[in-house]
C-alpha positions as CSV (number, residue, x, y, z in Angstrom):
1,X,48.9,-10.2,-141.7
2,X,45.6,-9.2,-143.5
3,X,46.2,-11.4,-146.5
4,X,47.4,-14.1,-144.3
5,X,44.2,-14.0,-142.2
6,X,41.4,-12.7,-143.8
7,X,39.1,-13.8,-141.2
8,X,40.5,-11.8,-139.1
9,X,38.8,-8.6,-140.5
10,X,35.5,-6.9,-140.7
11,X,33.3,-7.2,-143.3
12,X,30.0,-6.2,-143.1
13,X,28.2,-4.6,-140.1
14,X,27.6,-7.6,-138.0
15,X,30.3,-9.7,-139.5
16,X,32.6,-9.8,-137.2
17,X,36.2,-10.8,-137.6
18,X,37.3,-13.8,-135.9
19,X,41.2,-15.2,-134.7
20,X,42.7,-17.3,-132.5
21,X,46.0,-16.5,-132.7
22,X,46.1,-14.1,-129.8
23,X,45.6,-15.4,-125.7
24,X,43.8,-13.4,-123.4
25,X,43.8,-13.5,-119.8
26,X,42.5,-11.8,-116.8
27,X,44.2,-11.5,-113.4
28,X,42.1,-10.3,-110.3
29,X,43.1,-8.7,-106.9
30,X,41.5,-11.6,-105.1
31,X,39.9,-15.2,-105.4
32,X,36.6,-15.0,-105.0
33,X,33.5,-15.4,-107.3
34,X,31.4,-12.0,-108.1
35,X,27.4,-12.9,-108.2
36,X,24.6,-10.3,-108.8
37,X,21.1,-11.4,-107.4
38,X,18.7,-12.7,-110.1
39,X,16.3,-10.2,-111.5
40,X,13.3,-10.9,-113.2
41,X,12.6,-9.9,-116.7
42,X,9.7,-8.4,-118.3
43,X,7.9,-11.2,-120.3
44,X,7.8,-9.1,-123.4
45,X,11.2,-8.5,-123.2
46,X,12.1,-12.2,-122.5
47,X,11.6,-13.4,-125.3
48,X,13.7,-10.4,-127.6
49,X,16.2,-11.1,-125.2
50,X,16.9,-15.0,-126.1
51,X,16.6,-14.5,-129.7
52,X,19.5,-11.6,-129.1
53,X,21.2,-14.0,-127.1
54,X,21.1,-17.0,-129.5
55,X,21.6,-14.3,-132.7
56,X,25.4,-13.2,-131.0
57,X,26.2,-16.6,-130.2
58,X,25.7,-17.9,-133.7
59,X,28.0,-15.5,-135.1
60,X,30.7,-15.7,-132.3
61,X,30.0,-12.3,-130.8
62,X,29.4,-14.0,-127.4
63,X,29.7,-17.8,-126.3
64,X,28.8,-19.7,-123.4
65,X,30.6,-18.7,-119.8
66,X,31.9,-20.9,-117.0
67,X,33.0,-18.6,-115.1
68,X,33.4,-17.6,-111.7
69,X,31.6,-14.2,-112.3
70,X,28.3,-13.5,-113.4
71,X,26.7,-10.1,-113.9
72,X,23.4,-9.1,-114.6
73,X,22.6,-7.9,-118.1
74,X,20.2,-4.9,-117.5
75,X,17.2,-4.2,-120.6
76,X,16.8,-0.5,-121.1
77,X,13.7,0.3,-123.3
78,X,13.7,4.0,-125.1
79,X,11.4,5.8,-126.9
80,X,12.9,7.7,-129.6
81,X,11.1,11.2,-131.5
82,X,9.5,8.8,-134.1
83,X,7.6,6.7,-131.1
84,X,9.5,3.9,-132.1
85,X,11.2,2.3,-129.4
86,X,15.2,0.8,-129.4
87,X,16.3,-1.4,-126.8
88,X,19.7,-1.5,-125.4
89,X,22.0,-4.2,-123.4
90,X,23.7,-3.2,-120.4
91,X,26.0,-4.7,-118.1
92,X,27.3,-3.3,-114.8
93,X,31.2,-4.3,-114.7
94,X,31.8,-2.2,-111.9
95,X,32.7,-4.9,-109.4
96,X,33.9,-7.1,-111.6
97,X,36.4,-4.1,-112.7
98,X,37.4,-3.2,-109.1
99,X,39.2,-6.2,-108.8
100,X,41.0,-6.8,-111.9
101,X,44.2,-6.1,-111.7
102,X,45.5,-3.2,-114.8
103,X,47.9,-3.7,-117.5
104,X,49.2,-1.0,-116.9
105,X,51.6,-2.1,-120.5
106,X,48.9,-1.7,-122.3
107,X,46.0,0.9,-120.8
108,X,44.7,3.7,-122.0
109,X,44.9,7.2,-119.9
């Protein structure tokens, strides 16, 4: 499979492999959309933000969502010993993961 598709495998750090040979879906408990209110974003961080953004989607790491279900991405700002600062992504999934129904076929435990 390797030498078949090379793509598929990592290379460097941030270069991701990439395949479409595998389908992916999702089934949920119920039919209805999951919506976080909006929250506003510190201006500094704004910016960082939509060059991360535009970074993961220009090597396939993310791509644009029409989705049903849209959760917040929260910013978390931490200084480290060196008073340099590293800033992290989160995203709550909690809802969004109360509702999906398990594979149970292939989970973990």
């Amino acid at each position: 499979m390797i030498n078949r598709y090379p793509n598929m495998i990592l290379k460097e750090k941030w270069n991701l492999g990439y395949i479409d040979l595998v389908k992916h879906e999702i089934y949920f408990k119920y039919n209805y959309s999951i919506k976080q209110p909006v929250r506003y974003l510190n201006p500094r961080l704004a910016d960082w933000l939509k060059k991360k953004l535009t970074w993961m989607k220009s090597i396939r790491m993310i791509r644009k969502s029409y989705s049903f279900y849209a959760l917040l991405i929260t910013i978390i700002e931490v200084e480290k010993p060196d008073e340099m600062f590293k800033i992290y992504l989160y995203s709550n999934v909690f809802d969004l993961n109360n509702i999906t129904i398990k594979d149970i076929k292939y989970s973990c435990s």
